[in-house]
C-alpha positions as CSV (number, residue, x, y, z in Angstrom):
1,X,8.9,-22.9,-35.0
2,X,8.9,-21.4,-31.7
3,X,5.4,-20.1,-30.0
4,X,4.2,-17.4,-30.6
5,X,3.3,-16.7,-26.6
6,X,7.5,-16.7,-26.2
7,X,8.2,-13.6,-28.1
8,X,5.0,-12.1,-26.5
9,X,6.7,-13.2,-22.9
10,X,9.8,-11.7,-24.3
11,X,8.2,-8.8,-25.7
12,X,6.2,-7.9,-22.5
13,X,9.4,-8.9,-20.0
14,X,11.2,-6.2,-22.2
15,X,8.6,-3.6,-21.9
16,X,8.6,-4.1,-17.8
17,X,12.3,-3.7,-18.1
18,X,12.2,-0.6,-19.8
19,X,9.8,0.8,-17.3
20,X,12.1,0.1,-14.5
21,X,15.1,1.8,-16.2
22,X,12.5,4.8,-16.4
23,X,11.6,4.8,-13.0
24,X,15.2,4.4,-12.0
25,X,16.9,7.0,-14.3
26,X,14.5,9.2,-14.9
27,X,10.7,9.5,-13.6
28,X,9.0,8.5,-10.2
29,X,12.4,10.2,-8.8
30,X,12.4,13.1,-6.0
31,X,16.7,14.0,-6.1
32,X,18.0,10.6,-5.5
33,X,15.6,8.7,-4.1
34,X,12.5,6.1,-5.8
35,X,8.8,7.4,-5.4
36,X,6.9,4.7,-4.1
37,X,4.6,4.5,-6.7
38,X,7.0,3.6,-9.1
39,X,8.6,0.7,-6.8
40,X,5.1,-0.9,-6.0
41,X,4.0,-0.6,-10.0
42,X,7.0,-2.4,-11.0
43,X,7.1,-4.8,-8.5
44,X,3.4,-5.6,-9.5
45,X,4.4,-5.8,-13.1
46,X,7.0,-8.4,-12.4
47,X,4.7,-10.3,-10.4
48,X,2.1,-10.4,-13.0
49,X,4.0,-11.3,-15.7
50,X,5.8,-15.0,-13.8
51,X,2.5,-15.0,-12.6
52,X,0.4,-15.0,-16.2
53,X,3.5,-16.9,-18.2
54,X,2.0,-19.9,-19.8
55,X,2.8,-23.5,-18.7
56,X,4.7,-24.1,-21.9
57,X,7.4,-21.1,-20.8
58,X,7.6,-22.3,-17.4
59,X,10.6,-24.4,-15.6
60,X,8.9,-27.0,-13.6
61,X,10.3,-27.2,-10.0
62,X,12.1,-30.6,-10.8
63,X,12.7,-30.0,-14.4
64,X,12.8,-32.7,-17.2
65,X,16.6,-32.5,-19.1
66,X,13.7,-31.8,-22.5
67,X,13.2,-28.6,-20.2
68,X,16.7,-27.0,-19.6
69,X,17.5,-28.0,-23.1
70,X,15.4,-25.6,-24.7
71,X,17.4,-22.4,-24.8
72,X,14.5,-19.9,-25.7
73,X,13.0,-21.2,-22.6
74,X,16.2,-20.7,-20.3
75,X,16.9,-17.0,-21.9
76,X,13.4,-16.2,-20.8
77,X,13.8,-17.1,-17.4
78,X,17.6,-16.1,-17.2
79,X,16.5,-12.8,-18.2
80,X,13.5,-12.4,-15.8
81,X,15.8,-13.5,-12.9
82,X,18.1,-10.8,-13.8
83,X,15.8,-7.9,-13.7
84,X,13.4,-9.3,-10.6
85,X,16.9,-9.2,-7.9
86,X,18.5,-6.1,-9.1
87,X,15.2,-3.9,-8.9
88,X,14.5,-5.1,-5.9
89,X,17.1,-4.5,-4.1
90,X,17.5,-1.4,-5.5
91,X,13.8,-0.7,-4.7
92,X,14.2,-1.8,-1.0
93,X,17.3,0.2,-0.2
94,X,15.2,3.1,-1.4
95,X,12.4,2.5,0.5
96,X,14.0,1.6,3.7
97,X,16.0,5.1,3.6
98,X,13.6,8.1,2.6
99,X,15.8,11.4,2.6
């Protein structure tokens, strides 16, 4: 059985997702441009979370082939460095040109 902190990393990565969809779409949002606020909170959020993941959820730096085999694993971080790029780019371009 897989651990428990997984779904929680899942569960919480999820959670900051939804929050940046909300910031994006919907609040934190003067016409079409992102309130810093929301950027920075996010941004912190994201940083937390790779930062608090626990040692059995992270990909070494040389990884083992045990490592890249285990798919949960790989979906976590595959999901995490889908979100991290796009909101930050999006986040940047917004910050760099206030209106």
């Amino acid at each position: 059985m897989p651990p428990v902190c997984g779904l929680d990393a899942h569960t919480k990565l999820s959670y900051i997702s939804n929050f940046i969809v909300h910031v994006s779409y919907r609040g934190f949002r003067r016409d079409d441009e992102l309130l810093p606020g929301g950027v920075i909170e996010a941004q912190s959020m994201l940083r937390d979370w790779e930062r608090n993941l626990p040692e059995v959820l992270k990909i070494p730096e040389n990884p083992e082939p045990r490592h890249l085999l285990d798919r949960a694993r790989c979906s976590l971080h595959m999901a995490y460095h889908q979100v991290s790029p796009v909101w930050l780019a999006k986040s940047r371009r917004s910050v760099a040109n206030p209106r």
